[in-house]
PDB file of N, CA, C and O in Angstrom:
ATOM      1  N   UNK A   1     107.347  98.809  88.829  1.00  0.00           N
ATOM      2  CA  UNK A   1     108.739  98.693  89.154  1.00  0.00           C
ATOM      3  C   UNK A   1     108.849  98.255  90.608  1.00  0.00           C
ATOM      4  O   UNK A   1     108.024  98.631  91.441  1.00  0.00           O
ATOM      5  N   UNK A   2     109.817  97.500  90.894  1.00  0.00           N
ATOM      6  CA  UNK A   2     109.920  97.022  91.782  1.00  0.00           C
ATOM      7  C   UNK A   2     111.613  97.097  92.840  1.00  0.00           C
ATOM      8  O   UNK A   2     112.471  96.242  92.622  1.00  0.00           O
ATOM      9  N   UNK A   3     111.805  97.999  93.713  1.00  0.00           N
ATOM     10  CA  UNK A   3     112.842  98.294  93.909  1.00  0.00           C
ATOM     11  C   UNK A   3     113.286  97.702  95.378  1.00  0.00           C
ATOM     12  O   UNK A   3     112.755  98.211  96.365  1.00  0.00           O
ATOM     13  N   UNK A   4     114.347  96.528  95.574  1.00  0.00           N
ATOM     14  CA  UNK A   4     114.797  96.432  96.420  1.00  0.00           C
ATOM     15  C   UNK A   4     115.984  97.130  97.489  1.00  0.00           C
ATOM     16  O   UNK A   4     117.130  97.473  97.199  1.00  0.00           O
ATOM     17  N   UNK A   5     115.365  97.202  98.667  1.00  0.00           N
ATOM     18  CA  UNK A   5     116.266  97.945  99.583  1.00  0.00           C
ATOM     19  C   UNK A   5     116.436  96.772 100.830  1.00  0.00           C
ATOM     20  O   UNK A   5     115.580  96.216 101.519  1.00  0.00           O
ATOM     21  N   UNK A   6     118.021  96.647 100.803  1.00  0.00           N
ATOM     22  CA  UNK A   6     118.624  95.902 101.859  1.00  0.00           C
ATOM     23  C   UNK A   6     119.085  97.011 102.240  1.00  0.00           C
ATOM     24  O   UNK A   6     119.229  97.888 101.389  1.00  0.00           O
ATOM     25  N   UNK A   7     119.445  97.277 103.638  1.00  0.00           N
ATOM     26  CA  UNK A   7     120.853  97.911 104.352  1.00  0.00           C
ATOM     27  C   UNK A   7     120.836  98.195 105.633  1.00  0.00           C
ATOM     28  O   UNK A   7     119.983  97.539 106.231  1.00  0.00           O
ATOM     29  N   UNK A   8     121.664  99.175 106.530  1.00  0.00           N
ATOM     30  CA  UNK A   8     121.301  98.808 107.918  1.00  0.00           C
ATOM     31  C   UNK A   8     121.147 100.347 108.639  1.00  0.00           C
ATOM     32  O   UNK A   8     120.885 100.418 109.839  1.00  0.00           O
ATOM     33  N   UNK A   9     121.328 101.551 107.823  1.00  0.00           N
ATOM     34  CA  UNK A   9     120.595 102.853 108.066  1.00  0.00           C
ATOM     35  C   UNK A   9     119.060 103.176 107.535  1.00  0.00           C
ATOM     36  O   UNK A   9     118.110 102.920 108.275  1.00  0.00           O
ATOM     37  N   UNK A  10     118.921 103.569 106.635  1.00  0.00           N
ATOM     38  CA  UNK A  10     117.858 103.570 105.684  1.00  0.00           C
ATOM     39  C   UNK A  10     118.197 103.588 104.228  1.00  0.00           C
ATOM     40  O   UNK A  10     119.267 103.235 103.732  1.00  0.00           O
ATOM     41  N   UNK A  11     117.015 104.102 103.537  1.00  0.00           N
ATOM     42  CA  UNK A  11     117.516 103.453 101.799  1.00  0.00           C
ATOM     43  C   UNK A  11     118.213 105.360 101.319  1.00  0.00           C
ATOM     44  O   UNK A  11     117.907 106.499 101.674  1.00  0.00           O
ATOM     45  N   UNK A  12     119.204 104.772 100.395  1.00  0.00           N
ATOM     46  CA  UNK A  12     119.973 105.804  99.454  1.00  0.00           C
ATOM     47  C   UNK A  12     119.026 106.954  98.886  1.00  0.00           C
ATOM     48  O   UNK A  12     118.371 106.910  97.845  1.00  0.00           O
ATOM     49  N   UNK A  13     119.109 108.080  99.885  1.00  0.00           N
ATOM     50  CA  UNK A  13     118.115 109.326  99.387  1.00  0.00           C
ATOM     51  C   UNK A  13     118.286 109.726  98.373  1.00  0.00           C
ATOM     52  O   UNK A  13     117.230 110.201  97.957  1.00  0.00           O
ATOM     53  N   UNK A  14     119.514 109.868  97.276  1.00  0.00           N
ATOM     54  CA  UNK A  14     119.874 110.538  95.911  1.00  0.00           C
ATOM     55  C   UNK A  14     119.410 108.899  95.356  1.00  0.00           C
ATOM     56  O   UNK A  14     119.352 107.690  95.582  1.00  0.00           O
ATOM     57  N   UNK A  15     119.123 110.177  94.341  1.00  0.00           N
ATOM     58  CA  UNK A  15     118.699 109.213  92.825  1.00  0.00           C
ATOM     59  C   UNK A  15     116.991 108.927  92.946  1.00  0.00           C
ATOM     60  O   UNK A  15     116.218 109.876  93.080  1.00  0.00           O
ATOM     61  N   UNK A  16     116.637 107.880  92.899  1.00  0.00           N
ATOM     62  CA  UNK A  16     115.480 107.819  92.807  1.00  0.00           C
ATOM     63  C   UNK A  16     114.019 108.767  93.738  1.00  0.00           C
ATOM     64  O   UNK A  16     112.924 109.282  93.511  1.00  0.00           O
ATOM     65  N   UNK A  17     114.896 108.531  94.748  1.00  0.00           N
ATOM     66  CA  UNK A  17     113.808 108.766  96.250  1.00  0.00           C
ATOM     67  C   UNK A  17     113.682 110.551  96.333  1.00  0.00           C
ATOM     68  O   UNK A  17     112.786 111.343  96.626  1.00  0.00           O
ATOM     69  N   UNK A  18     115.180 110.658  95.880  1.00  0.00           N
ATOM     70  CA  UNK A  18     115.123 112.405  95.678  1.00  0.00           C
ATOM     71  C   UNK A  18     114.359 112.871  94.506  1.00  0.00           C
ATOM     72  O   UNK A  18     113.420 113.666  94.530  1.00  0.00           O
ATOM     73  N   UNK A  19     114.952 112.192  93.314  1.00  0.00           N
ATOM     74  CA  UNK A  19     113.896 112.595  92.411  1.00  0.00           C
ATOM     75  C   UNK A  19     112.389 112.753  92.419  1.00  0.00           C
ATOM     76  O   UNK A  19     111.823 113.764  92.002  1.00  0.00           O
ATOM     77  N   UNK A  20     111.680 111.532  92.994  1.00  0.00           N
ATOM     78  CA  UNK A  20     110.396 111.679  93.118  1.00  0.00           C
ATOM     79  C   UNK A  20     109.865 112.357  94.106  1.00  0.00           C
ATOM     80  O   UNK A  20     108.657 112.590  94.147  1.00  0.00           O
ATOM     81  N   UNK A  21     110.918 112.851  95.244  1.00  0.00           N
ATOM     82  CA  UNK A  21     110.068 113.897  96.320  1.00  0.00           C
ATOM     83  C   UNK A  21     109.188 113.550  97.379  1.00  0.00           C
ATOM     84  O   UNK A  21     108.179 114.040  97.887  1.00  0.00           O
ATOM     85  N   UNK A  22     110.159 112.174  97.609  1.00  0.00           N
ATOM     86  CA  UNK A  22     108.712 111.261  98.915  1.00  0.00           C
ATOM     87  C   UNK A  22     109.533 111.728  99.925  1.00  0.00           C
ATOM     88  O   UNK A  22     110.663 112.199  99.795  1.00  0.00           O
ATOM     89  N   UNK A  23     108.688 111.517 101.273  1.00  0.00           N
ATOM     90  CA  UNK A  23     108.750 112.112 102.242  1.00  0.00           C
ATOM     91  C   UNK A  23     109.431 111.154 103.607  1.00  0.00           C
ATOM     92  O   UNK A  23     108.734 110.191 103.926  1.00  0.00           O
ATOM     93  N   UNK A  24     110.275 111.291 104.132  1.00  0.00           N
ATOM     94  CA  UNK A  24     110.830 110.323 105.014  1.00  0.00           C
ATOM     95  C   UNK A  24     110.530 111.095 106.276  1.00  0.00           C
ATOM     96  O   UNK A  24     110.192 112.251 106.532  1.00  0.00           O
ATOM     97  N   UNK A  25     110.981 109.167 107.483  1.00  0.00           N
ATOM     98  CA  UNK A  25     110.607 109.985 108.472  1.00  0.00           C
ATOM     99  C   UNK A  25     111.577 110.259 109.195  1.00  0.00           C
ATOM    100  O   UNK A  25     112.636 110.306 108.568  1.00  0.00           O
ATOM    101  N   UNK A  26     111.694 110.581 110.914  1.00  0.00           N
ATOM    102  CA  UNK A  26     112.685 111.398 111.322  1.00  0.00           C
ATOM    103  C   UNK A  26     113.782 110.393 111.309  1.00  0.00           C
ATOM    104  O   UNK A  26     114.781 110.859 111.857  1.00  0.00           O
ATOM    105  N   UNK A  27     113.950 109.181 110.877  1.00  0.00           N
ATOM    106  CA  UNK A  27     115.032 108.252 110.737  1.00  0.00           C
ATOM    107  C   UNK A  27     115.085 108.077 109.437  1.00  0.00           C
ATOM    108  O   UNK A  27     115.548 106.939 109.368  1.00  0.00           O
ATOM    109  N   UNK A  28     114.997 108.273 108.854  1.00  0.00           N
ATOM    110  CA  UNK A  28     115.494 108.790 107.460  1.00  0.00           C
ATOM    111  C   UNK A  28     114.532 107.446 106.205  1.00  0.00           C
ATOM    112  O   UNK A  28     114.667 107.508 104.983  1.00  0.00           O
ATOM    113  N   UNK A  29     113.772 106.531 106.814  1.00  0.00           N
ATOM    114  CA  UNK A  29     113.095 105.941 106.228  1.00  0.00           C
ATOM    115  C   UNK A  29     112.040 106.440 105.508  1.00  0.00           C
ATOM    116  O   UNK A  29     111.463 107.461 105.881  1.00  0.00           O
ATOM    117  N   UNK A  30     111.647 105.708 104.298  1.00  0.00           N
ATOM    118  CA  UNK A  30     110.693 106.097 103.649  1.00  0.00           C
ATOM    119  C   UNK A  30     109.064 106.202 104.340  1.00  0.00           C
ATOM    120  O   UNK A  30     108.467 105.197 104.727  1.00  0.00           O
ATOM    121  N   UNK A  31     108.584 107.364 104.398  1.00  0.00           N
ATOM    122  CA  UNK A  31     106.928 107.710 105.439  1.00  0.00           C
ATOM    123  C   UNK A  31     106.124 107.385 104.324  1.00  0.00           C
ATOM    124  O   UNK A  31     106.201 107.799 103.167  1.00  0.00           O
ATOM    125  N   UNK A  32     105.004 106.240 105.064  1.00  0.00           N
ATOM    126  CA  UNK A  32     103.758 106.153 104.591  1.00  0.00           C
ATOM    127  C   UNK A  32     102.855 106.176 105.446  1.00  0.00           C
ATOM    128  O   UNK A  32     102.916 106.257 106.672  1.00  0.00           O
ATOM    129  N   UNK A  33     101.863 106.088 104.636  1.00  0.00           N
ATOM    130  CA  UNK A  33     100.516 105.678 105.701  1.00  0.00           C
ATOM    131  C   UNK A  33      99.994 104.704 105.748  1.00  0.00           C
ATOM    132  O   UNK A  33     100.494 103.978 104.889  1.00  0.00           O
ATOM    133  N   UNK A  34      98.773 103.911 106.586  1.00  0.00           N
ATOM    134  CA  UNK A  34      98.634 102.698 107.062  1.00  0.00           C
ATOM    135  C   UNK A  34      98.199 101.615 105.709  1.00  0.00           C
ATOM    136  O   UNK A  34      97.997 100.404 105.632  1.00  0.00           O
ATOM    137  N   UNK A  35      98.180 102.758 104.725  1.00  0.00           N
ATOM    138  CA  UNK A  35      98.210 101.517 103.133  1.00  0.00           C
ATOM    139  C   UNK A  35      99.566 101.447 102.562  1.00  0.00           C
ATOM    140  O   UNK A  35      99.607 101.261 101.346  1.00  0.00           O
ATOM    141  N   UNK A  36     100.801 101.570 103.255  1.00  0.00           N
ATOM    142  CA  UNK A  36     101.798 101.745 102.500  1.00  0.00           C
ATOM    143  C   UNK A  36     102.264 102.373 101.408  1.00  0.00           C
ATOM    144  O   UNK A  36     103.251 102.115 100.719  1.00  0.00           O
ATOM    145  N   UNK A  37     101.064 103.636 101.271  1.00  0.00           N
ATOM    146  CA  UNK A  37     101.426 104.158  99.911  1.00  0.00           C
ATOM    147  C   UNK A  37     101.720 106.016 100.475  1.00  0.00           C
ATOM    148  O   UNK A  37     101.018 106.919 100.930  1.00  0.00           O
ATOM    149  N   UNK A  38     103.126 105.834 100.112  1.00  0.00           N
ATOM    150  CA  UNK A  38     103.762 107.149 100.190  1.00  0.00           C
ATOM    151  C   UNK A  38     103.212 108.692  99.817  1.00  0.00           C
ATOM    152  O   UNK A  38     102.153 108.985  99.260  1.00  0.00           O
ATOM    153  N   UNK A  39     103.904 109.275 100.133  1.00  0.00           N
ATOM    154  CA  UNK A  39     103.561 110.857 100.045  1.00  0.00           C
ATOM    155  C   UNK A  39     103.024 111.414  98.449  1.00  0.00           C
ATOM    156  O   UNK A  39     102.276 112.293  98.022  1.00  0.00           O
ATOM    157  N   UNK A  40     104.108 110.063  97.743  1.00  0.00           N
ATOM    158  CA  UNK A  40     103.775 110.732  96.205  1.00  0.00           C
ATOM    159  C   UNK A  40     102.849 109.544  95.792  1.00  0.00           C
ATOM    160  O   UNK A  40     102.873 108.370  96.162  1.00  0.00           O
ATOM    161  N   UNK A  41     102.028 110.188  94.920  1.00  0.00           N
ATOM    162  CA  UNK A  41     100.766 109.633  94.330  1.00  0.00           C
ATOM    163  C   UNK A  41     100.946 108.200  93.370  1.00  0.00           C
ATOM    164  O   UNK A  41     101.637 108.142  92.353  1.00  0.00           O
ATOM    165  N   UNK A  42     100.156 107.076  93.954  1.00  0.00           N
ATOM    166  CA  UNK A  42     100.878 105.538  93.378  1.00  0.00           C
ATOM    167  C   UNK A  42     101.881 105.137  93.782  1.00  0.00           C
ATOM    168  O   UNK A  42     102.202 104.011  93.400  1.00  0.00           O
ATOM    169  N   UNK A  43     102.877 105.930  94.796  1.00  0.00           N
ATOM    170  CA  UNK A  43     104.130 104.807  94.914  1.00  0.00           C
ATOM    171  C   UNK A  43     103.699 104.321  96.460  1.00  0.00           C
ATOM    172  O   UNK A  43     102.816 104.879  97.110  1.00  0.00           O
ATOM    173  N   UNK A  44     104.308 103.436  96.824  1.00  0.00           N
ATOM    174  CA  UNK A  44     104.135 102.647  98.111  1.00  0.00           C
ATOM    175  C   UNK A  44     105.680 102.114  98.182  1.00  0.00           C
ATOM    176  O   UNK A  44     106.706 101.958  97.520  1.00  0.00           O
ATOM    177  N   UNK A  45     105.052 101.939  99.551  1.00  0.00           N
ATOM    178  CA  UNK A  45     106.795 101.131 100.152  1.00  0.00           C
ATOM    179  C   UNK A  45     106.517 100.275 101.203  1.00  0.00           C
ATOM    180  O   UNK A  45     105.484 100.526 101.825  1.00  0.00           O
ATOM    181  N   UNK A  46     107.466  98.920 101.708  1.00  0.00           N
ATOM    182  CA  UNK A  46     107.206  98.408 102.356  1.00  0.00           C
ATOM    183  C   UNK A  46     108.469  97.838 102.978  1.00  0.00           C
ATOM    184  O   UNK A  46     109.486  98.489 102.738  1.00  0.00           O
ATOM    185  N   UNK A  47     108.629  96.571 103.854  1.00  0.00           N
ATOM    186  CA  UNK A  47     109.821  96.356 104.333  1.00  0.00           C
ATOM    187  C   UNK A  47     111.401  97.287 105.043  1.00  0.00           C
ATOM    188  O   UNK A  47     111.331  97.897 106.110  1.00  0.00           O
ATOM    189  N   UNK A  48     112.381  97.232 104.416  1.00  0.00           N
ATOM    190  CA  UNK A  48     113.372  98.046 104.952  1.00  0.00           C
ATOM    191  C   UNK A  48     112.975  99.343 104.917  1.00  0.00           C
ATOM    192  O   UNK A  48     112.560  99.989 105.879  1.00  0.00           O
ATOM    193  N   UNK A  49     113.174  99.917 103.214  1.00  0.00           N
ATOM    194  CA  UNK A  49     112.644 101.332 102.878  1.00  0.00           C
ATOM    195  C   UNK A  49     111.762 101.852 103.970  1.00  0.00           C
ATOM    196  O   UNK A  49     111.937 102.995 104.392  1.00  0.00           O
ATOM    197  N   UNK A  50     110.792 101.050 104.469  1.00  0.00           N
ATOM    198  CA  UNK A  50     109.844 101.755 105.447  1.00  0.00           C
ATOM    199  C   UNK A  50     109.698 101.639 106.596  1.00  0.00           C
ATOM    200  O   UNK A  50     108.924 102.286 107.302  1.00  0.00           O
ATOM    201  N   UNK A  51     110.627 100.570 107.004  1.00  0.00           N
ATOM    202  CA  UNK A  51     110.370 100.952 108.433  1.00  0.00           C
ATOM    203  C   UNK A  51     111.998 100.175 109.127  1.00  0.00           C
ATOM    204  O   UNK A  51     112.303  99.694 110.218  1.00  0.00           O
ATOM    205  N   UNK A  52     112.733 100.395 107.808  1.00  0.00           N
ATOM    206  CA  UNK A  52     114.078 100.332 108.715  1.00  0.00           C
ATOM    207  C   UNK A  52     114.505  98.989 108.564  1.00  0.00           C
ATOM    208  O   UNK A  52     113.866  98.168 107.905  1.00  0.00           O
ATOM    209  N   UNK A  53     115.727  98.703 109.244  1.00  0.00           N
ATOM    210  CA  UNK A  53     116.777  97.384 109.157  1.00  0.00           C
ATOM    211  C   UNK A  53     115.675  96.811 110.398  1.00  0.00           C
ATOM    212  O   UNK A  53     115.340  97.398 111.427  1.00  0.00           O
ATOM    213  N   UNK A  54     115.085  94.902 109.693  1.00  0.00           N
ATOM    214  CA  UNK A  54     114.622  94.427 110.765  1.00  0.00           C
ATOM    215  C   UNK A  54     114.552  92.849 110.102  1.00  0.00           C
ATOM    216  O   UNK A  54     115.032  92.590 108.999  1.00  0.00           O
ATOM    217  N   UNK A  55     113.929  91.933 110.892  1.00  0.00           N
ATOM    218  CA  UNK A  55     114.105  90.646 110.601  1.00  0.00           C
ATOM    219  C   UNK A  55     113.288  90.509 109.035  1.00  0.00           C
ATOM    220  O   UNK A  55     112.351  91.281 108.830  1.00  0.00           O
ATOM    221  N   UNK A  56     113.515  89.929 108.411  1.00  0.00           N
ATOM    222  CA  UNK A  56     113.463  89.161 107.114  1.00  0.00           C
ATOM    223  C   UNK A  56     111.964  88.505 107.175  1.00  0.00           C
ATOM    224  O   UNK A  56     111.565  88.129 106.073  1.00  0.00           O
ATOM    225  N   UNK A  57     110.949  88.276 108.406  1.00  0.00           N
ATOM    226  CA  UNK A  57     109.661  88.023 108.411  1.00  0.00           C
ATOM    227  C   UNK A  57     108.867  89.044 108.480  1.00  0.00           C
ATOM    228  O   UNK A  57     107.725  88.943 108.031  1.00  0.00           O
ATOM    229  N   UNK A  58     109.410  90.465 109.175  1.00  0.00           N
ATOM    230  CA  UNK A  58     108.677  91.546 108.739  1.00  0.00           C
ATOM    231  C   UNK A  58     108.643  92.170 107.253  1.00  0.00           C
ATOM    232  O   UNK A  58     107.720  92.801 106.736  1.00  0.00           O
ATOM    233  N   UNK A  59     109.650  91.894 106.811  1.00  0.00           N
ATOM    234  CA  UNK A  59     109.817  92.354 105.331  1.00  0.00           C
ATOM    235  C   UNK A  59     108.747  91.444 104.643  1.00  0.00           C
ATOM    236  O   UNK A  59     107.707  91.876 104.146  1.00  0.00           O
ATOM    237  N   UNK A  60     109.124  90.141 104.674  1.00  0.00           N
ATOM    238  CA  UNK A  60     107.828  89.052 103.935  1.00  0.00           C
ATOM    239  C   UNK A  60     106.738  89.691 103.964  1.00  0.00           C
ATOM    240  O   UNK A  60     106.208  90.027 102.905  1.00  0.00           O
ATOM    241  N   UNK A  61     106.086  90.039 105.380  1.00  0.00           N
ATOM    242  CA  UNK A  61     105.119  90.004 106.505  1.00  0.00           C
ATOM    243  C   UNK A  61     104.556  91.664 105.403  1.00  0.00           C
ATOM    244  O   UNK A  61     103.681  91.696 104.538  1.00  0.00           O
ATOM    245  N   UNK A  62     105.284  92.605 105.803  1.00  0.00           N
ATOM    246  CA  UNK A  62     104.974  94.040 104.764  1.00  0.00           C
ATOM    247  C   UNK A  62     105.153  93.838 103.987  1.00  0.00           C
ATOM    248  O   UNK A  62     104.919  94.951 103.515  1.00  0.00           O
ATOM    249  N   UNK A  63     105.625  92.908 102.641  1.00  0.00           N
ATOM    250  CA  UNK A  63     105.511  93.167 101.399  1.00  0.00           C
ATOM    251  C   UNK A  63     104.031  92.424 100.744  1.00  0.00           C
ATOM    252  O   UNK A  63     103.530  92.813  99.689  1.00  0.00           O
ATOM    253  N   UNK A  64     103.497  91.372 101.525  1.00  0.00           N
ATOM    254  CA  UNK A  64     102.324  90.586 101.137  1.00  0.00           C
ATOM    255  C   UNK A  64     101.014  91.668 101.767  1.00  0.00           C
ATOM    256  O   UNK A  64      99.876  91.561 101.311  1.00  0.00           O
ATOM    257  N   UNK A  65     101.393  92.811 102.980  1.00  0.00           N
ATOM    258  CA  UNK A  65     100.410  93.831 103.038  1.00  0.00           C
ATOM    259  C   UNK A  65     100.510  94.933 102.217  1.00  0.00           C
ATOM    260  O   UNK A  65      99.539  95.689 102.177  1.00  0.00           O
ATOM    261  N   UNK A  66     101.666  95.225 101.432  1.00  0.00           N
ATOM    262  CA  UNK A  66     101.693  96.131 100.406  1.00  0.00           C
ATOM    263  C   UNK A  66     101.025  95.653  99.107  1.00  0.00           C
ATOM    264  O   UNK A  66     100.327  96.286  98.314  1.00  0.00           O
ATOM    265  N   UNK A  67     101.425  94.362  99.096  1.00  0.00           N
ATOM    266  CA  UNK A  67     100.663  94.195  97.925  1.00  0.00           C
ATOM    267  C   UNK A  67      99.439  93.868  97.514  1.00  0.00           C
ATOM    268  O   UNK A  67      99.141  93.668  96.337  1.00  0.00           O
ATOM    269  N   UNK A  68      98.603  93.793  98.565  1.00  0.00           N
ATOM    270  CA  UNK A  68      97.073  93.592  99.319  1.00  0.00           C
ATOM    271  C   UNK A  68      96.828  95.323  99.191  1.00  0.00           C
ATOM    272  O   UNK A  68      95.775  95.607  98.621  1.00  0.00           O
ATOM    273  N   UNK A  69      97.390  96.113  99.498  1.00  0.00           N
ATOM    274  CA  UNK A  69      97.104  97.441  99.276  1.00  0.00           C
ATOM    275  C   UNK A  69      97.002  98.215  98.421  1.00  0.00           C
ATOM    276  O   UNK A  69      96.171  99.121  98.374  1.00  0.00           O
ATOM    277  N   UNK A  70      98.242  97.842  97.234  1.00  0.00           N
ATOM    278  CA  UNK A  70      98.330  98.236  96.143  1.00  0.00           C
ATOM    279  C   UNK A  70      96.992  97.446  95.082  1.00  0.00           C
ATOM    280  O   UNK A  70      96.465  98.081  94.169  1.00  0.00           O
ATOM    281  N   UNK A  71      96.608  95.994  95.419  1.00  0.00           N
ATOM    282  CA  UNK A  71      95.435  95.932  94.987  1.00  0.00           C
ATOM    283  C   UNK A  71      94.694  96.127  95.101  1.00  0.00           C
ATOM    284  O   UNK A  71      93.859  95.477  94.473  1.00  0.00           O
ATOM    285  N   UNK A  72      94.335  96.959  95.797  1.00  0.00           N
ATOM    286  CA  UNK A  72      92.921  97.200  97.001  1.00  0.00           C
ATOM    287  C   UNK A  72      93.100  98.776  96.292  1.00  0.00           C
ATOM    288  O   UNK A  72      92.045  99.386  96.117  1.00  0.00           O
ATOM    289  N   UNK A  73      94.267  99.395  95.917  1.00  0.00           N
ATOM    290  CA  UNK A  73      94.411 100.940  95.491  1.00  0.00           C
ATOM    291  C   UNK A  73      93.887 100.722  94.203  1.00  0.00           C
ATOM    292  O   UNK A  73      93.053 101.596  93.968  1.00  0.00           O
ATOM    293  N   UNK A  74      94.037  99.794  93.099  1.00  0.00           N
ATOM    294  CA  UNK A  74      94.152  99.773  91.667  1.00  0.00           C
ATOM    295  C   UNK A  74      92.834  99.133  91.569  1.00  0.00           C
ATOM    296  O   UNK A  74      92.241  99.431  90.532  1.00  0.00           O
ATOM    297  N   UNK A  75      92.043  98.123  92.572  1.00  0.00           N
ATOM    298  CA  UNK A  75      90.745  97.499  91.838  1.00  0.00           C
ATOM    299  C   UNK A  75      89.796  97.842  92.478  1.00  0.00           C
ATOM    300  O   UNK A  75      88.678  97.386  92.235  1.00  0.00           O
ATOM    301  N   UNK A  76      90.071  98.914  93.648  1.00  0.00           N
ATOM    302  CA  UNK A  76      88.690  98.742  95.020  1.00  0.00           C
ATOM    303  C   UNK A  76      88.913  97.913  95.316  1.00  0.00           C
ATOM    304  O   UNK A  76      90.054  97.826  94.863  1.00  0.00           O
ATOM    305  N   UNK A  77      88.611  96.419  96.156  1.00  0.00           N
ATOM    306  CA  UNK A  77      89.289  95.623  96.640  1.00  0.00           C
ATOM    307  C   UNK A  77      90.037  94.927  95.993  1.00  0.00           C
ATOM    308  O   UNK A  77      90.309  94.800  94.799  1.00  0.00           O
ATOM    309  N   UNK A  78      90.605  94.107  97.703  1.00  0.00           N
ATOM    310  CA  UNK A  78      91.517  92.562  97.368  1.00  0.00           C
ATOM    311  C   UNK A  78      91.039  91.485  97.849  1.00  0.00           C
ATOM    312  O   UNK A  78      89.959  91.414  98.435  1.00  0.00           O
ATOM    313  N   UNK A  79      91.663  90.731  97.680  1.00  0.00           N
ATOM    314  CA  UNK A  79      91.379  89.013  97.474  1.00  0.00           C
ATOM    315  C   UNK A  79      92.690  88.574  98.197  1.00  0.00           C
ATOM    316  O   UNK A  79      92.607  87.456  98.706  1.00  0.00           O
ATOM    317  N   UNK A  80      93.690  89.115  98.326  1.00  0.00           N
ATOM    318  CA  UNK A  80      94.682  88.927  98.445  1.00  0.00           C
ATOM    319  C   UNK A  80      95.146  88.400 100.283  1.00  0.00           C
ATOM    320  O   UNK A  80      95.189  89.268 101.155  1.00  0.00           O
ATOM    321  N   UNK A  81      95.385  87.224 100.541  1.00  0.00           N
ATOM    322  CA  UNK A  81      95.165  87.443 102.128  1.00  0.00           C
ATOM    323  C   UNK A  81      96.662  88.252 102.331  1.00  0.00           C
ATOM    324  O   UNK A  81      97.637  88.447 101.607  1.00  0.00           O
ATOM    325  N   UNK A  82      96.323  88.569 103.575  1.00  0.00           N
ATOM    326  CA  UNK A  82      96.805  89.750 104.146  1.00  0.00           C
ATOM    327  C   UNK A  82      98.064  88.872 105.167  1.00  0.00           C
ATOM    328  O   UNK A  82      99.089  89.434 105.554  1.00  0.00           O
ATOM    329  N   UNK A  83      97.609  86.934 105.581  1.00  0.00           N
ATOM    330  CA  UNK A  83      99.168  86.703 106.530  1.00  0.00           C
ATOM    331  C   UNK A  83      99.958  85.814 105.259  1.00  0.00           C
ATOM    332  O   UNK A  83     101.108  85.404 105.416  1.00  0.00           O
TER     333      UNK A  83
END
């Protein structure tokens, strides 16, 4: 699944984000660690969700390292370049 977050605080804590019990940080964004993969087990986040309202090349920029991560989580490595 693939969930987009635009906005200019952080992403909508009810509903999904509450349900699953991930962990934000003191700005209310979604907390990961340096693989983008969140508190709860398999999910990851990247772009707004994680690190807030910012230019549209960091979002690109973190979603092509999330998804280098998430393959690197599911096969042992990636192949995937990272810019």
């Amino acid at each position: 699944m693939v969930i987009i977050a635009a906005g200019f605080l952080h992403p909508e804590h009810s509903g999904l984000l509450e349900d699953l019990k991930v962990e934000f940080d003191p700005r209310g964004n979604v907390k990961t660690n340096a693989d983008y993969l969140t508190s709860v087990p398999k999910v990851f986040s990247a772009g707004d969700m994680r690190r807030g309202q910012s230019l549209v090349v960091w979002a690109i920029s973190e979603g092509r390292r999330a998804a280098h991560a998430v393959d690197k989580y599911l096969m042992g490595e990636s192949t995937l370049p990272l810019i």
